[in-house]
C-alpha positions in Angstrom: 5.5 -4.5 4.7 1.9 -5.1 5.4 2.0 -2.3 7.8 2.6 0.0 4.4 -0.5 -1.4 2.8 -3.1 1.3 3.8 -0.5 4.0 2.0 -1.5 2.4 -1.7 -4.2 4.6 -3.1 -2.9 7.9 -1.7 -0.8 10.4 -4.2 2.8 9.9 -3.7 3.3 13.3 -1.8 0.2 11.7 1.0 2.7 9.0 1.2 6.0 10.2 1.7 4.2 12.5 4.3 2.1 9.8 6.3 5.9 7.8 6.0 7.6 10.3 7.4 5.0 11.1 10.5 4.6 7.8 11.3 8.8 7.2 11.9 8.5 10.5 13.8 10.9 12.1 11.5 11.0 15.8 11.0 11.7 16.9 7.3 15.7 18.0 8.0 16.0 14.2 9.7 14.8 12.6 6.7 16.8 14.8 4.3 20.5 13.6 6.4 18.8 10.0 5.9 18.2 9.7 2.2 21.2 12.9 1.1 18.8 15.1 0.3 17.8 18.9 1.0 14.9 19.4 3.9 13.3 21.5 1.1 13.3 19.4 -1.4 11.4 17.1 1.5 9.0 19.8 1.6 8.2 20.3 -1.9 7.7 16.4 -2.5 5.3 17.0 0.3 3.1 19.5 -0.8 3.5 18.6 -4.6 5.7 21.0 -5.9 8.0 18.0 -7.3 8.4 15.1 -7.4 11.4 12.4 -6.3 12.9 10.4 -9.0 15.5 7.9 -9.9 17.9 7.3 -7.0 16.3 9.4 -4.7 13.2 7.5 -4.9 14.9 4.6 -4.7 16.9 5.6 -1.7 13.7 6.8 0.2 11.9 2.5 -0.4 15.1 1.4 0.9 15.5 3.6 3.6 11.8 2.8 5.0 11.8 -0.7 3.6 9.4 -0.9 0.8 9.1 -2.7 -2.2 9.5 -1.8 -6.0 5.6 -1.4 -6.4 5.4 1.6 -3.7 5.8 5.1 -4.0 4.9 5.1 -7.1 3.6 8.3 -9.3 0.3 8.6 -10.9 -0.8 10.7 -14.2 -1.4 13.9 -12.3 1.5 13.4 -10.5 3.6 12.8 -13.8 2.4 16.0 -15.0 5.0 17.9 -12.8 7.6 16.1 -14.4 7.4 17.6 -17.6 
């Protein structure tokens, strides 16, 4: 988990980008891994939206990170409502 450590600080859609590069995933390989669309992928990464409830929870699990990560700051929660 350490390895994940330099991610905290970063906006949420940084992170799920610099997570994804750094498994060498493209976005349509992540989207089989965690059921989701490849552009939905691409919208979380260029902060269009945002990924909540199960899908966040799916994406931790799938690249093994705790509760506190990926986690979405006021700006960020702007785009929810």
């Amino acid at each position: 988990m350490e390895v994940y450590e330099d991610l905290r600080g970063f906006p949420l859609n940084q992170q799920l980008r610099l997570l994804r590069y750094r498994h060498e995933l493209t976005q349509g390989e992540l989207a089989k891994e965690i059921k989701t669309t490849k552009v939905s992928i691409s919208e979380w990464e260029n902060g269009k939206r945002i990924p909540v409830g199960r899908t966040i929870e799916r994406i931790r699990q799938y690249y093994g990170l705790p509760i506190g990560f990926l986690t979405i700051d006021e700006t960020e929660e702007q785009l929810l409502n």
